[in-house]
DORO-11510 format. One record per residue (C-alpha): residue number from 1; residue in one letter; chain; y negated, x, z. Coordinates in steps of 0.5 Angstrom, whole numbers, padded with zeros to 4 digits. Layout:
BEGIN
  pos  code  unit     yy     xx     zz
  NUM     a     A      Y      X      Z
...
***
This chain:
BEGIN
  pos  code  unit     yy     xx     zz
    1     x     A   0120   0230   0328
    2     x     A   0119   0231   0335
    3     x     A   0121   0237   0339
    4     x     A   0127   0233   0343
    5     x     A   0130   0231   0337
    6     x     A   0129   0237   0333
    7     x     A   0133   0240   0338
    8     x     A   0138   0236   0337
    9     x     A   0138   0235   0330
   10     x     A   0135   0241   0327
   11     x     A   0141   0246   0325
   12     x     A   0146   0241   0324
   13     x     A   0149   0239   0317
   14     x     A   0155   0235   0319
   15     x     A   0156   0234   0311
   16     x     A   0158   0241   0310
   17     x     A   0164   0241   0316
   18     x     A   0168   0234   0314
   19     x     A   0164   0231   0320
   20     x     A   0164   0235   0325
   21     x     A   0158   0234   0330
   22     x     A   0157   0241   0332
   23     x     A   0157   0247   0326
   24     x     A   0164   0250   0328
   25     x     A   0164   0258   0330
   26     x     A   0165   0263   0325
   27     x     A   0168   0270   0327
   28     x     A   0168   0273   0320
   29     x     A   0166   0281   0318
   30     x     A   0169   0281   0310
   31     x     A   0166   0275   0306
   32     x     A   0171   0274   0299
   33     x     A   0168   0273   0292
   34     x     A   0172   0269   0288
   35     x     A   0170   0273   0281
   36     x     A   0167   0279   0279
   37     x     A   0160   0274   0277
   38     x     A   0160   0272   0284
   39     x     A   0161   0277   0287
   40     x     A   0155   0280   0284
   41     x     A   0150   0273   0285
   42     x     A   0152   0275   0291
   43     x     A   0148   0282   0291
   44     x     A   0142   0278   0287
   45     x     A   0142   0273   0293
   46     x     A   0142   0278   0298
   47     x     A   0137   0283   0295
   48     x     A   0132   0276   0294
   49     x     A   0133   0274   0301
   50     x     A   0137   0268   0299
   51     x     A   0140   0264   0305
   52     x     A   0148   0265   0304
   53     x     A   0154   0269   0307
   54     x     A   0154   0275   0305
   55     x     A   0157   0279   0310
   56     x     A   0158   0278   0318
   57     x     A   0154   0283   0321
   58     x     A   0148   0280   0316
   59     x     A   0150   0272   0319
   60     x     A   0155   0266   0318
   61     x     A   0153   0258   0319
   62     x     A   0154   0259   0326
   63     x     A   0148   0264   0326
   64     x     A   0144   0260   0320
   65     x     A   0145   0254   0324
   66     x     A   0142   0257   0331
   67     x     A   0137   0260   0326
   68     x     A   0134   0254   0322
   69     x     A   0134   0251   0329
   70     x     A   0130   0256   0332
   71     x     A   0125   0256   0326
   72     x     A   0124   0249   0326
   73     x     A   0123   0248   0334
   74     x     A   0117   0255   0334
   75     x     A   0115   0252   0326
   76     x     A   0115   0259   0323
   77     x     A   0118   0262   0317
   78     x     A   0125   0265   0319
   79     x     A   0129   0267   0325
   80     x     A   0133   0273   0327
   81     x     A   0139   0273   0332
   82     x     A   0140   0280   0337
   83     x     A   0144   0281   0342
   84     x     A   0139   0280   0348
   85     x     A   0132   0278   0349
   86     x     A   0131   0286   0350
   87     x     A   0134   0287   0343
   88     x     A   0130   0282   0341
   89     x     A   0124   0286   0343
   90     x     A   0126   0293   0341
   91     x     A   0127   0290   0334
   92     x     A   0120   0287   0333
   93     x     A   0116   0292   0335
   94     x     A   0120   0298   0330
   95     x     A   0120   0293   0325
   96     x     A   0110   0295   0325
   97     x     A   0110   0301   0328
   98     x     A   0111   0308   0325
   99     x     A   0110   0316   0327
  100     x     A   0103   0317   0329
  101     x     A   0102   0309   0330
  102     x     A   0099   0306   0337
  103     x     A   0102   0300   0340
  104     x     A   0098   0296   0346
  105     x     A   0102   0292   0351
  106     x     A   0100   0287   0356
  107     x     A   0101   0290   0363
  108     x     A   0105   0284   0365
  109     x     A   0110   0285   0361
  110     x     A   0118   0284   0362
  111     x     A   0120   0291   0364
  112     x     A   0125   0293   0360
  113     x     A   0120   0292   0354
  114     x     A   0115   0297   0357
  115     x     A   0121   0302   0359
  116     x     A   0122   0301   0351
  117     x     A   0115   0303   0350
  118     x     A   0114   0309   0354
  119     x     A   0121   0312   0353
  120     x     A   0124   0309   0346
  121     x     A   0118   0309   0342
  122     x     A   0115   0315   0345
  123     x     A   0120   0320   0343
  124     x     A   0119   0318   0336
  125     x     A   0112   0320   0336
  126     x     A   0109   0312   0337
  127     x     A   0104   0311   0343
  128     x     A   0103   0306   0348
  129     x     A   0098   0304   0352
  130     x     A   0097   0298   0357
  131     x     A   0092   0293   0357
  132     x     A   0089   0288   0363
  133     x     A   0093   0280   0361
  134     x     A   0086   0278   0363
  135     x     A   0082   0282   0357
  136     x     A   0081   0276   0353
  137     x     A   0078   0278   0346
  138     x     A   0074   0284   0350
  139     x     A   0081   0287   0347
  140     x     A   0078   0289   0342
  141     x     A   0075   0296   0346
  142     x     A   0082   0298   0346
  143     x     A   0084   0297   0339
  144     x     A   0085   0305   0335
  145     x     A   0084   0305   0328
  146     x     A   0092   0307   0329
  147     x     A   0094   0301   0333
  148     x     A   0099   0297   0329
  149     x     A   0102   0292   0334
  150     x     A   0098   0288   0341
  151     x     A   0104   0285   0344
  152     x     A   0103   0279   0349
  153     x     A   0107   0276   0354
  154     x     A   0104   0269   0357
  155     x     A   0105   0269   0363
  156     x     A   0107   0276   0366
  157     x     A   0114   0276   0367
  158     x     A   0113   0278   0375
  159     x     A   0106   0276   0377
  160     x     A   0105   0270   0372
  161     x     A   0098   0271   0370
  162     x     A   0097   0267   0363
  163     x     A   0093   0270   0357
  164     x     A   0088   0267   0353
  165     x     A   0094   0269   0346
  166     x     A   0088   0266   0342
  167     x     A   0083   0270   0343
  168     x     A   0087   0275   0343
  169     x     A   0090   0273   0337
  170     x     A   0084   0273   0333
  171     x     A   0081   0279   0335
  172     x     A   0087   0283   0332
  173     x     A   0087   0279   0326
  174     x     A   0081   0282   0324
  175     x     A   0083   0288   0325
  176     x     A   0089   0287   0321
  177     x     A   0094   0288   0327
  178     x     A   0101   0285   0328
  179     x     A   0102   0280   0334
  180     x     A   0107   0278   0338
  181     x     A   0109   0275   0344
  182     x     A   0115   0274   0348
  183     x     A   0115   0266   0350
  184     x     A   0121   0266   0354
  185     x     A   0117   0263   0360
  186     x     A   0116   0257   0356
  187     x     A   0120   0257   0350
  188     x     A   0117   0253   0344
  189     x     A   0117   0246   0347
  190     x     A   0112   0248   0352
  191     x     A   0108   0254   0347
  192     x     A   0108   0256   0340
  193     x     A   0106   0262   0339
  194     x     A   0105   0262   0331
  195     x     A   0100   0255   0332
  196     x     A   0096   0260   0336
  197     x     A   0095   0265   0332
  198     x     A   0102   0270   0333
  199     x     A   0105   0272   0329
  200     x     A   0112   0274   0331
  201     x     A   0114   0269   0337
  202     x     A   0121   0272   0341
  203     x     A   0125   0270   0346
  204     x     A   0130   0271   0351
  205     x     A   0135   0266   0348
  206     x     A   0139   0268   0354
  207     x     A   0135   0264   0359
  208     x     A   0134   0257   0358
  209     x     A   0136   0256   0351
  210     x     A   0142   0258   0352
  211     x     A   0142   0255   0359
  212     x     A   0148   0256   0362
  213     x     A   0148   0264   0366
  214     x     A   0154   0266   0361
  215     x     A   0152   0269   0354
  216     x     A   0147   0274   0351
  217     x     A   0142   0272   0346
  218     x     A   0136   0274   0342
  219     x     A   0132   0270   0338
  220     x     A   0125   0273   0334
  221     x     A   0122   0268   0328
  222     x     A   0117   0271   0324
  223     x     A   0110   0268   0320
  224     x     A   0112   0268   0312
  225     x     A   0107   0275   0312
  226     x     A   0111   0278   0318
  227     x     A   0118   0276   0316
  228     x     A   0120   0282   0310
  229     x     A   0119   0287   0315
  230     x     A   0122   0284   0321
  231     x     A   0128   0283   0316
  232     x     A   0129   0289   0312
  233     x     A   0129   0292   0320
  234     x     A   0133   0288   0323
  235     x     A   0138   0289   0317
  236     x     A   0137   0296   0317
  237     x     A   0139   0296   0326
  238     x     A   0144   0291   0324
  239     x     A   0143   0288   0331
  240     x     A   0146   0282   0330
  241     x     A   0149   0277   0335
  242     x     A   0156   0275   0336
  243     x     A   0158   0268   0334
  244     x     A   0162   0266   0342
  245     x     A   0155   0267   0344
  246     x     A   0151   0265   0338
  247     x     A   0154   0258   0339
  248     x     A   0153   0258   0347
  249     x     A   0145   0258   0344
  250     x     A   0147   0252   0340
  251     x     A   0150   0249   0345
  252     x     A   0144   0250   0350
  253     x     A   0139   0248   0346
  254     x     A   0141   0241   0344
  255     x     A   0140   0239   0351
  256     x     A   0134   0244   0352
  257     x     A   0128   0239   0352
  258     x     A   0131   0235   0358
  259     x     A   0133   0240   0363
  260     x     A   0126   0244   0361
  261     x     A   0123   0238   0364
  262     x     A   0128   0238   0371
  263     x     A   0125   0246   0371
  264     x     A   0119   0244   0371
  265     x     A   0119   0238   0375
  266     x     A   0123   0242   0380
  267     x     A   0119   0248   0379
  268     x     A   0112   0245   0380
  269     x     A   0115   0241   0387
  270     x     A   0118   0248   0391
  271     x     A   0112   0252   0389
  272     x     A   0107   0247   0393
  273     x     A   0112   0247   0398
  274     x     A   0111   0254   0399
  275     x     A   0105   0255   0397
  276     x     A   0104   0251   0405
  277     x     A   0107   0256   0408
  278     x     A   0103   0260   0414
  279     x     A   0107   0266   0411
  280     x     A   0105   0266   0403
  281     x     A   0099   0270   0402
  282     x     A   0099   0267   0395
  283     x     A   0104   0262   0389
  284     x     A   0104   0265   0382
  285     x     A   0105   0259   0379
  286     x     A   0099   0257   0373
  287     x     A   0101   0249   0373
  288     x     A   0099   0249   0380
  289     x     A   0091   0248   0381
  290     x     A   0089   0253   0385
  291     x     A   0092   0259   0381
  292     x     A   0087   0263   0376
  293     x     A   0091   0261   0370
  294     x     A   0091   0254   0370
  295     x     A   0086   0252   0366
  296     x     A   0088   0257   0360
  297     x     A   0095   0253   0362
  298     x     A   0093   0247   0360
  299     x     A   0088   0248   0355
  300     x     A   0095   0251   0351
  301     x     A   0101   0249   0354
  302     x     A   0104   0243   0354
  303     x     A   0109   0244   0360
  304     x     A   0112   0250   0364
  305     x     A   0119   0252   0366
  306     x     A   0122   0254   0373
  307     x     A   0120   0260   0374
  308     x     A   0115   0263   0379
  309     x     A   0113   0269   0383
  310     x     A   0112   0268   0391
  311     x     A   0107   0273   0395
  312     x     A   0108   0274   0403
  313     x     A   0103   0277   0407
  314     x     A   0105   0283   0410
  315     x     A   0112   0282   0414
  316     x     A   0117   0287   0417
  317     x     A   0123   0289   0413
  318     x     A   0129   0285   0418
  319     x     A   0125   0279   0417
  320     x     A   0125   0279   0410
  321     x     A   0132   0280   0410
  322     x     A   0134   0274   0414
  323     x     A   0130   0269   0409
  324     x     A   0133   0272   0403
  325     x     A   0141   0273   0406
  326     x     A   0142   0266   0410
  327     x     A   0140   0263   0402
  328     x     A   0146   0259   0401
  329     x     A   0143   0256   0394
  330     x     A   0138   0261   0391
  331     x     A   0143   0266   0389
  332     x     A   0140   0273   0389
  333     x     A   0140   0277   0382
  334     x     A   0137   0278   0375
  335     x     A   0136   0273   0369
  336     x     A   0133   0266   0371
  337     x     A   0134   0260   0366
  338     x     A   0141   0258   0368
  339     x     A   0142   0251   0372
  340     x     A   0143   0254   0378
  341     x     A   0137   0257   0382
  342     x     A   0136   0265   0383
  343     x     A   0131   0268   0388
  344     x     A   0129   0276   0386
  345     x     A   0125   0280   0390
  346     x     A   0119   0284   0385
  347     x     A   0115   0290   0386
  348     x     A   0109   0289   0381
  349     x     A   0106   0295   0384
  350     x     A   0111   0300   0382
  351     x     A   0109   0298   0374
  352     x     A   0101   0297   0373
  353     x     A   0098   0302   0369
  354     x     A   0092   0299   0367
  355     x     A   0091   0294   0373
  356     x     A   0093   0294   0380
  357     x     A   0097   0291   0385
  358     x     A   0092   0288   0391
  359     x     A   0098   0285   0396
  360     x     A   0102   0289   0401
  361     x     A   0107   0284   0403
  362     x     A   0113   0282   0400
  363     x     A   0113   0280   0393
  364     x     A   0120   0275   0389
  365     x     A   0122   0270   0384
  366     x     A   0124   0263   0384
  367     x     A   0128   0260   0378
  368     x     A   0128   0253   0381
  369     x     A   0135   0251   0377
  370     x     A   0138   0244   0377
  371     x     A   0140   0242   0383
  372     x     A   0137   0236   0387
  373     x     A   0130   0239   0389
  374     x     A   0130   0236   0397
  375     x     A   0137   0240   0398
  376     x     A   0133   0247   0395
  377     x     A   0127   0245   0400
  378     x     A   0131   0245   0405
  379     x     A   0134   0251   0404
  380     x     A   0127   0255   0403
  381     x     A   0124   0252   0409
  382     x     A   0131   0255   0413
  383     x     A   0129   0261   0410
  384     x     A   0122   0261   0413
  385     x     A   0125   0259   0419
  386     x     A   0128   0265   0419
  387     x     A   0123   0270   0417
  388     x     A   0119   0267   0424
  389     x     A   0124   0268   0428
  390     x     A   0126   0275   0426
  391     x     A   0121   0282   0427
***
């Protein structure tokens, strides 16, 4: 099967629920056995990794179906549900590392994870270094005899830049080294991360999986060599998702394929609107040509999302605040993926370590969301409108 029918069918067994199309939701903690002898086929099952339901905190149909969905859709071996994108994050990299182990992180990566890194992760003896998303497979200088996990995020969260994930993948492999990467950006229908050497895929299920701005969601899916160890951690941590929101995931993927393309399509469209504009130092959109990424976009990538950063040449504050405040269809927050559309203002600059940010001028995020694209291009051209007429 194809992606847009895996995200439609995978998951689902009607047979199992008297017909019913969707898996129902299950709110359950305490799961009964019938017998003495169940009880204890039910200790085996679990202590062998069986799929079955055991106990709330370790999953129900409602978290199993989401589960196999995913699984199906990254083509890996097993998936787990966390309560947020970040957990997500935090478990993968706590089920490879140990005390005294060293973790190399892209230098573009989502915020909170490299807060997690340097905070977290250092109060329990564990090191982090951050290396530049360009490296490619001179990655391998920076590796230790210590390093155990090269995380990847492509592109960067803020600044876009794509990486060569296979080269880097390879190198690691070498070594014996665990990769993962956070794939929210084009989530497995534009990107498979375990197909170009990964071998733990994550993401924040909250953005477009769940799609619609009002639930929060992880997802990790491992090889069949990661997974016991992404298991037993993730077990051990028990930072398991809720069923409202596990089932608010459901929901938003099984209509993920088509409002995928529409972000694209409409991402792609303000990008190069903007790109035009006197005042834009530069798009950082890799689907557009010009961007220094495009080509490892489209030698790997088979699509891209809604969202993308904007660099301004150096302007006054007052001005960037009259093109932010009068937007009357780009909200301004945190989160992008739903379908309504979201500017942010960044500061990469305040988070390189192993690169530098070269631009002075104000830098933000577009979430393009769903509505019609002339009405977000009118709004945006208001915007710089009133950036001109401000100082």
């Amino acid at each position: 099967m194809r992606d847009d029918t895996k995200a439609v069918h995978a998951g689902r067994h009607p047979e199992r629920f008297e017909g019913a199309v969707n898996p129902p939701v299950f709110h359950a903690s305490t799961i009964l056995a019938e017998s003495l002898a169940a009880w204890e086929r039910k200790r085996l099952d679990r202590a062998a990794d069986a799929p079955g339901t055991y106990y709330g905190r370790l999953g129900t149909p409602t978290t199993r179906a989401l589960e196999e969905a995913l699984t199906a859709l990254e083509g890996g071996h097993r998936t787990v549900l966390t309560p947020s994108g970040l957990a997500a994050c935090g478990v993968a990299l706590l089920a490879f590392v140990e005390q005294g182990a060293h973790v190399l992180i892209s230098d573009s990566v989502y915020g909170p994870t490299r807060h997690f890194a340097t905070r977290f992760l250092k109060r329990f003896g564990v090191e982090t270094t951050f290396y530049d998303p360009l490296v490619g497979a001179g990655v391998d200088a920076l590796l230790r005899p210590s390093t155990r996990v090269v995380f990847l995020e492509s592109p960067g969260s803020l600044t876009f830049e794509i990486q060569d994930v296979p080269a880097i993948c390879e190198v690691a492999r070498r070594r014996g080294i665990t990769t993962m990467m956070d794939n929210t950006w084009a989530t497995p229908l534009y990107f498979k991360p375990l197909a170009h050497g990964v071998d733990v895929s994550i993401q924040a299920a909250t953005k477009y999986v769940v799609g619609h701005s009002d639930a929060m969601l992880g997802a990790i899916t491992a090889t069949r060599e990661a997974w016991p160890p992404l298991r037993s951690t993730y077990h051990e941590l028990g930072q398991c998702a809720g069923p409202d929101d596990v089932y608010l995931g459901q929901r938003g993927l099984r209509t993920l394929p088509v409002r995928l393309k529409r972000h694209w399509e409409t991402g792609v469209r303000l990008a190069e609107w903007v790109a035009r504009q006197p005042e834009v130092e530069r798009v950082l959109h890799p689907a557009l040509p010009a961007d220094p990424g495009h080509a490892l976009w489209k030698r790997d990538f088979t699509g891209a999302s809604g969202l993308f950063g904007v660099q301004l040449k150096p302007v006054g504050e007052p001005a960037f605040a009259a093109f932010v405040d009068g937007l009357e269809l780009f909200g301004l927050g945190a989160s992008w993926g739903g379908y309504e559309s979201l500017i942010m203002p960044t500061h990469p600059e305040e988070l390189r370590t192993a690169t530098k940010w070269q631009y002075r001028g104000p830098c933000f995020r577009i979430h393009a969301g769903l509505e019609d694209p002339d009405d977000l291009l009118a709004d945006l051209a208001a915007g710089f409108a009133r950036l001109r007429e401000n100082p």
